[in-house]
C-alpha positions as semicolon CSV with decimal commas, in nm:
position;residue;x (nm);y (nm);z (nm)
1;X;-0,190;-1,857;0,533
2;X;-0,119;-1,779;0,877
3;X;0,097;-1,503;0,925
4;X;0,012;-1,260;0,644
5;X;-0,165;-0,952;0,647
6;X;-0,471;-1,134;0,432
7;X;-0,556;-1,494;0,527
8;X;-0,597;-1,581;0,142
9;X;-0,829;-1,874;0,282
10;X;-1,084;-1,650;0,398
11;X;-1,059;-1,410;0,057
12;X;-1,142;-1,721;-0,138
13;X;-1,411;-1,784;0,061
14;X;-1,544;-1,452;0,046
15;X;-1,534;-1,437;-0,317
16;X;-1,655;-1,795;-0,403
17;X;-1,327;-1,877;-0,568
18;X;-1,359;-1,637;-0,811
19;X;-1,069;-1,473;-0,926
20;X;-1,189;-1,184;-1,066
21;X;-1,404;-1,077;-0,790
22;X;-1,146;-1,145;-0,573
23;X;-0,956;-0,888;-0,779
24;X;-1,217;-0,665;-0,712
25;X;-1,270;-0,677;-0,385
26;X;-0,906;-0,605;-0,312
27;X;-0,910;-0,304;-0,540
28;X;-1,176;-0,146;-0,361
29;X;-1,001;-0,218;0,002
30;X;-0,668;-0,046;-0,172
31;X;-0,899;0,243;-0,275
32;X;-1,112;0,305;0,004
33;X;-0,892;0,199;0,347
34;X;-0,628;0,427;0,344
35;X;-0,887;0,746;0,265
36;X;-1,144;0,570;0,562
37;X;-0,803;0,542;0,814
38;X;-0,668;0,907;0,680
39;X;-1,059;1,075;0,711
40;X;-1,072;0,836;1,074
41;X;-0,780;1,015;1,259
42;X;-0,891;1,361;1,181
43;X;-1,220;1,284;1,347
44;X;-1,350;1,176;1,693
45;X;-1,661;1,008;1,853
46;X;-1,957;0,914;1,669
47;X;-1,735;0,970;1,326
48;X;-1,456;0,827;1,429
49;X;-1,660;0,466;1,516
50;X;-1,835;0,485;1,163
51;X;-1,491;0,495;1,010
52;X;-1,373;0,236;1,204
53;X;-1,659;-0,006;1,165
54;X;-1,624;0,032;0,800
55;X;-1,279;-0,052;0,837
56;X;-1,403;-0,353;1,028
57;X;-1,619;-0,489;0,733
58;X;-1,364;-0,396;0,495
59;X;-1,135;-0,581;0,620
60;X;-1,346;-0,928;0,701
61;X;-1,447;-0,890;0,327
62;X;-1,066;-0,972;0,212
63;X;-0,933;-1,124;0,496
64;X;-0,749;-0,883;0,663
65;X;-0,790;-1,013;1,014
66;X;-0,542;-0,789;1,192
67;X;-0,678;-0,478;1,003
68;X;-1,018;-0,588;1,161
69;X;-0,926;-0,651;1,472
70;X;-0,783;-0,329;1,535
71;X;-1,028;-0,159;1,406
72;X;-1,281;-0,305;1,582
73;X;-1,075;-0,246;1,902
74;X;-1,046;0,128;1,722
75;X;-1,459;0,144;1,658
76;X;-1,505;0,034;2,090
77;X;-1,298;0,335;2,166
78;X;-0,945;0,222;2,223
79;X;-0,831;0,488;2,016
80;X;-0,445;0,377;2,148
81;X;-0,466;0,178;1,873
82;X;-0,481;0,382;1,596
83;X;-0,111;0,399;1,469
84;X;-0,116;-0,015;1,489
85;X;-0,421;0,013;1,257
86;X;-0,266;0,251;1,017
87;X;0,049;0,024;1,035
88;X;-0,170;-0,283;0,937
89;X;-0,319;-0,080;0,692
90;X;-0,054;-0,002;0,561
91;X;0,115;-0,380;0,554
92;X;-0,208;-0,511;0,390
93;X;-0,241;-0,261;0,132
94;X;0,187;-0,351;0,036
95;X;0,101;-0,731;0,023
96;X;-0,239;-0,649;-0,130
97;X;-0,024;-0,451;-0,435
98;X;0,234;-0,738;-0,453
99;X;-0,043;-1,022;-0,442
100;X;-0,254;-0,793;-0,736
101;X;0,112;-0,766;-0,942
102;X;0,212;-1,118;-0,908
């Protein structure tokens, strides 16, 4: 669904149409991004990219194209981008929450 922070297309994808793994998988993005983007802008260089590229696959794994792009953009050194990575972190881990409750 265009438009959201997680293209629920690609998740589905990802996950084979399995709903509990798809459960899953957006547990462990809600319990490892925000640490990964908190631990990410208290470090620089080398570190910094690791985080990011993490980020990166994190992100592709659920959908969470904006999250990915940024951090990829983040991970190549654009480090501008930061706060609109920790914004779209933080908008996919809200929706992520809802989508989990609903």
């Amino acid at each position: 669904m265009p438009g959201l922070p997680i293209d629920l297309d690609q998740l589905h994808q990802q996950t084979g149409g399995d709903d509990a793994l798809e459960r899953e998988v957006l547990k462990l993005f809600l319990a490892h991004a925000p640490a990964d983007l908190n631990q990410l802008t208290r470090v620089d260089g080398y570190e910094r990219r690791v985080l990011a590229h993490r980020l990166v696959g994190s992100a592709l794994g659920i959908g969470a194209l904006e999250v990915a792009r940024l951090a990829a953009s983040v991970e190549a050194g654009a480090d501008a981008d930061i706060l609109a990575l920790s914004a779209a972190v933080a908008e996919a881990v809200r929706f992520i929450e809802n989508h989990l409750a609903g």
